[in-house]
TORPA-4810 file (N, C-alpha, C, O; in nm, 3 decimals):
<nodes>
NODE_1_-0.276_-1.784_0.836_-0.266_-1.901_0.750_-0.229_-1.855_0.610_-0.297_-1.764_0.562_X
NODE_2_-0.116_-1.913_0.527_-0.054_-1.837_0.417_-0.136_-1.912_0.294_-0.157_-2.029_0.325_X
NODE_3_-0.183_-1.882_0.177_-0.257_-1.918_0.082_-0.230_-2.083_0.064_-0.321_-2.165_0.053_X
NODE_4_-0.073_-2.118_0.064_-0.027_-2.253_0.047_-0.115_-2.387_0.142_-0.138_-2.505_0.115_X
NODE_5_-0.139_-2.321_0.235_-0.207_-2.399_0.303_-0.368_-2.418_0.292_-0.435_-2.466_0.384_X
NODE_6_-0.398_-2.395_0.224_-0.533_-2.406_0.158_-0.510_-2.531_0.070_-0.561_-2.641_0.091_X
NODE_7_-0.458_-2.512_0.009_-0.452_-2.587_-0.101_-0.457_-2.795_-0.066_-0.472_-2.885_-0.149_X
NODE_8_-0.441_-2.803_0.068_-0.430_-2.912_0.120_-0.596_-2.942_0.172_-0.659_-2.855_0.233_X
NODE_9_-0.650_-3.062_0.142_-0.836_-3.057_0.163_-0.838_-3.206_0.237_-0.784_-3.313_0.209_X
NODE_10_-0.928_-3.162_0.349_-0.955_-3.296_0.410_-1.040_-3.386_0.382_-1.154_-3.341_0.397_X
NODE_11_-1.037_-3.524_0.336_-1.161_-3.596_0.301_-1.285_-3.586_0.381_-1.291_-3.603_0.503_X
NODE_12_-1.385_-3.555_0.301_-1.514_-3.559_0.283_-1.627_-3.597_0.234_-1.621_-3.612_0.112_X
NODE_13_-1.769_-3.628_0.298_-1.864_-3.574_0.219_-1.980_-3.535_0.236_-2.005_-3.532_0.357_X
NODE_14_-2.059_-3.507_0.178_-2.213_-3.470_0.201_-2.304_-3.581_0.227_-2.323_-3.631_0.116_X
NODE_15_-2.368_-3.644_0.310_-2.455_-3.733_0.342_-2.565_-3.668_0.244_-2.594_-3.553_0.210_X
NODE_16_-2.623_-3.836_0.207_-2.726_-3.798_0.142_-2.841_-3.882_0.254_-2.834_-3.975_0.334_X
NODE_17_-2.946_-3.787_0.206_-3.108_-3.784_0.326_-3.081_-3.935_0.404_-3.041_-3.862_0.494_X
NODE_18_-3.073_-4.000_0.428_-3.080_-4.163_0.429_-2.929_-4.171_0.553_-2.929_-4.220_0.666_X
NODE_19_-2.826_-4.110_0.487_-2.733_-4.183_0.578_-2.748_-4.178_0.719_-2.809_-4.092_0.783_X
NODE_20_-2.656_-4.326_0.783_-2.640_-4.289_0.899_-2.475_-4.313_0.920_-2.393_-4.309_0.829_X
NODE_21_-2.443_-4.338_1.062_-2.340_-4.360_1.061_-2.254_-4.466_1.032_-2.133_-4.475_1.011_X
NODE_22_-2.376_-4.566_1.039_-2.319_-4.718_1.004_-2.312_-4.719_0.822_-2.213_-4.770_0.771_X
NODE_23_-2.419_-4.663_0.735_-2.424_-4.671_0.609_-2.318_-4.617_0.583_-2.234_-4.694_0.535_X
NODE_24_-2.276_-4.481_0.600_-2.115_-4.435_0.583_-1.951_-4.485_0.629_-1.842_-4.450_0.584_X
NODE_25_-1.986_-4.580_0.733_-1.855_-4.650_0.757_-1.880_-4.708_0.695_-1.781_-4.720_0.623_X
NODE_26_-2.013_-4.812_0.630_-1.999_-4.938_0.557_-1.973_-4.886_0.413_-1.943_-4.975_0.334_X
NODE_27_-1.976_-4.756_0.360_-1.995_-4.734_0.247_-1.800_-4.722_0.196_-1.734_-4.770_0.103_X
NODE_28_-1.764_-4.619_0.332_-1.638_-4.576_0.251_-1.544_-4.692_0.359_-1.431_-4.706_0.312_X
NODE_29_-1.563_-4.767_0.472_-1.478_-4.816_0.517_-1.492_-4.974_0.551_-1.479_-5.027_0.661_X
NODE_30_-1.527_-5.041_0.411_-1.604_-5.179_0.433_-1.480_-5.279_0.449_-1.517_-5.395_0.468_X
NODE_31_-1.364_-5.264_0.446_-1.269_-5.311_0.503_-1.236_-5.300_0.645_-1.171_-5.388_0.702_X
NODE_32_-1.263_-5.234_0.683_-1.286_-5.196_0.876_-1.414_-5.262_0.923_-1.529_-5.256_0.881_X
NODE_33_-1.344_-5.341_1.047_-1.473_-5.341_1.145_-1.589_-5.277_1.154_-1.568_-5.158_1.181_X
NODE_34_-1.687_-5.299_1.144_-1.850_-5.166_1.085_-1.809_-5.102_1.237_-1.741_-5.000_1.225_X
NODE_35_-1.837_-5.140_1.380_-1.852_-5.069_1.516_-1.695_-5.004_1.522_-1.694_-4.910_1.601_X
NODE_36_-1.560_-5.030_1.460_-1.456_-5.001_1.501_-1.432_-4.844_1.397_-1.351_-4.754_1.420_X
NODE_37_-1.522_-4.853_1.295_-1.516_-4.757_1.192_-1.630_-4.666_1.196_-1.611_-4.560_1.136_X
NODE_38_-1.768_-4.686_1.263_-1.855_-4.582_1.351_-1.780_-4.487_1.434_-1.795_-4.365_1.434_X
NODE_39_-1.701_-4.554_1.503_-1.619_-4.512_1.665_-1.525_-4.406_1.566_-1.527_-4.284_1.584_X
NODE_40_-1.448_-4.468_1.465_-1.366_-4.331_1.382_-1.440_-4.199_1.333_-1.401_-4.085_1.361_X
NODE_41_-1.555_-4.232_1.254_-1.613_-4.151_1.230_-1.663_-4.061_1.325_-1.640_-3.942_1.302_X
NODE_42_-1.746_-4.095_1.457_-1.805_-3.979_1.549_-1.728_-3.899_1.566_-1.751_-3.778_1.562_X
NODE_43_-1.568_-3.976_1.601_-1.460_-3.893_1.662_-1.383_-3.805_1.601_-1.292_-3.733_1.641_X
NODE_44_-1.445_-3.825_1.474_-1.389_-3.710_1.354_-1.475_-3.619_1.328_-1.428_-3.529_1.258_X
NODE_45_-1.608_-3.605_1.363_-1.676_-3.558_1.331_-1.830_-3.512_1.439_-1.951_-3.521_1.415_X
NODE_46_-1.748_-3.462_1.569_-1.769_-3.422_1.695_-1.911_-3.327_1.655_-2.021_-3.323_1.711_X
NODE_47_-1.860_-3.254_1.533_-1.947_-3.160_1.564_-2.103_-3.209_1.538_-2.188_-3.156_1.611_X
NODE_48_-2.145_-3.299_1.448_-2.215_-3.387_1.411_-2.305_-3.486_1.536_-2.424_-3.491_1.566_X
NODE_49_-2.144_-3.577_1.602_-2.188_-3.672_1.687_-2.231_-3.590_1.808_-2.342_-3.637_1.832_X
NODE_50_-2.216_-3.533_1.863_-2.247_-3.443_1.995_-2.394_-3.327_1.999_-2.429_-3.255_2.092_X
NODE_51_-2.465_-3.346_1.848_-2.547_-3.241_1.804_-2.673_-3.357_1.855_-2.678_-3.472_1.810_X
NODE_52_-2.771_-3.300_1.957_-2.884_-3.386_2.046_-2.988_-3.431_1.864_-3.042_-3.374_1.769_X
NODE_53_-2.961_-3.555_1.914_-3.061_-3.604_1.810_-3.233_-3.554_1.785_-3.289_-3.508_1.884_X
NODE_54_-3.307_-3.564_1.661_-3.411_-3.515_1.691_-3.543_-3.618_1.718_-3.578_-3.734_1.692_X
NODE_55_-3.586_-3.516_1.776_-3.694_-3.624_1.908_-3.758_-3.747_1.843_-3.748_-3.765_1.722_X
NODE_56_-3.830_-3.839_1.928_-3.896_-3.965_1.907_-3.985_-3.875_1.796_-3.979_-3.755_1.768_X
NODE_57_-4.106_-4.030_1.723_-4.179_-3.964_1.661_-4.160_-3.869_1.484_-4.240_-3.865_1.391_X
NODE_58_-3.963_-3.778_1.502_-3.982_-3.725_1.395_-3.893_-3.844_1.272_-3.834_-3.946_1.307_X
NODE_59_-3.908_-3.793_1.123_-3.882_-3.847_1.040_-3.718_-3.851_1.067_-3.663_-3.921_0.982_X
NODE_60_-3.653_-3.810_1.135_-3.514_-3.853_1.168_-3.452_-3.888_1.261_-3.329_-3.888_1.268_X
NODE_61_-3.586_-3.950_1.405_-3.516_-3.997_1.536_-3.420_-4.073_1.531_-3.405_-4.163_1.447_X
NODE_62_-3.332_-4.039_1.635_-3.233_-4.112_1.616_-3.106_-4.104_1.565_-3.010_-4.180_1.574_X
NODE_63_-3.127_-3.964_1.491_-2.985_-3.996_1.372_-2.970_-3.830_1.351_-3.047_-3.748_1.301_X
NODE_64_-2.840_-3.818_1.409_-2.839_-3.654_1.396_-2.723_-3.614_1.274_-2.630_-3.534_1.288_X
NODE_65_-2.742_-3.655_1.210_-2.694_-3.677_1.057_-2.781_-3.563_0.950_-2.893_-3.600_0.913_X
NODE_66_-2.739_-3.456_0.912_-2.821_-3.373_0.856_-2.776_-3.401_0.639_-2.665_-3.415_0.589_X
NODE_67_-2.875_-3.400_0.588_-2.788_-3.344_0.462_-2.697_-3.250_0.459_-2.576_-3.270_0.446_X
NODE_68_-2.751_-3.145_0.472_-2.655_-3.002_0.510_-2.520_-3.009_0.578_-2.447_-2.911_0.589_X
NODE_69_-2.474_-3.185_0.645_-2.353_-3.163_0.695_-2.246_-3.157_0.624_-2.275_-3.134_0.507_X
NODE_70_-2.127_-3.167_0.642_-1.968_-3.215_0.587_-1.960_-3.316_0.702_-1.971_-3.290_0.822_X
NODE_71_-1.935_-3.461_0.635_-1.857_-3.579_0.750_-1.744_-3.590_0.647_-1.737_-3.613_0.526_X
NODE_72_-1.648_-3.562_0.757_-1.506_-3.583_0.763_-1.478_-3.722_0.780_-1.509_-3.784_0.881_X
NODE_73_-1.395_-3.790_0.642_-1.359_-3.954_0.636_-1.240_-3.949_0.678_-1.177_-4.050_0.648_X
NODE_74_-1.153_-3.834_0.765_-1.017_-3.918_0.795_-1.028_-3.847_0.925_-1.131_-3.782_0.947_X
NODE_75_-0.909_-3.854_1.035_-0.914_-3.794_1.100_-0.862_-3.603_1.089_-0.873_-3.563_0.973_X
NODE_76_-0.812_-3.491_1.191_-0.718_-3.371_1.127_-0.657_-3.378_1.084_-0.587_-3.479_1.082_X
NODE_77_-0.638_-3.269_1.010_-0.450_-3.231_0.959_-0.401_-3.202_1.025_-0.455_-3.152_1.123_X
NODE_78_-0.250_-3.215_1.016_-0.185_-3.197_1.124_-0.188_-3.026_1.105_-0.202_-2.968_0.998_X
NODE_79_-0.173_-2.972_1.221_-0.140_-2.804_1.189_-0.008_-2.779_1.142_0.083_-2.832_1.204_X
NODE_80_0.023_-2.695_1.026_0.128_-2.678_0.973_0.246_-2.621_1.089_0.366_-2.642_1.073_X
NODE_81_0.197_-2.557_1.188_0.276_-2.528_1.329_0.350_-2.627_1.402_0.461_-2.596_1.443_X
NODE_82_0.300_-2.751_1.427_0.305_-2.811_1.463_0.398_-2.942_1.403_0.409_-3.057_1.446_X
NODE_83_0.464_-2.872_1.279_0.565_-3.008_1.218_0.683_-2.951_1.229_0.780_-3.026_1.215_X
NODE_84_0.713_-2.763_1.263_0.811_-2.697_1.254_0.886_-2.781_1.387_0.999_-2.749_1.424_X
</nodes>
């Protein structure tokens, strides 16, 4: 990957303690359908939606949404390979 390609950044951001997935579509995509703009987000952000939620009982059942993540607000970039 040549330095130039850095320079291109995918939208983001840091959830704060609280979010879920619906507060973040409603936050950055309140022009979209709330369930049609959940469905964008998981699918952008696999690594997140696919991570086993934590159990009944704790202060975050339900919601595998960490502070510590990056959620990705758009979908990939295209790979620079891939436009040649």
């Amino acid at each position: 990957m040549a330095a130039e390609d850095l320079s291109v950044v995918r939208r983001s951001l840091v959830p704060q303690a609280h979010d879920t997935w619906e507060s973040i579509a409603q936050a950055m995509f309140a022009q979209v359908d709330l369930e049609s703009a959940v469905s964008q987000l998981q699918s952008w952000n696999l690594h997140v939606f696919m991570r086993p939620a934590p159990p009944a009982g704790s202060p975050r059942a339900g919601n595998p949404i960490l502070p510590s993540d990056i959620i990705f607000l758009e979908p990939p970039l295209a790979d620079a390979a891939d436009t040649l």
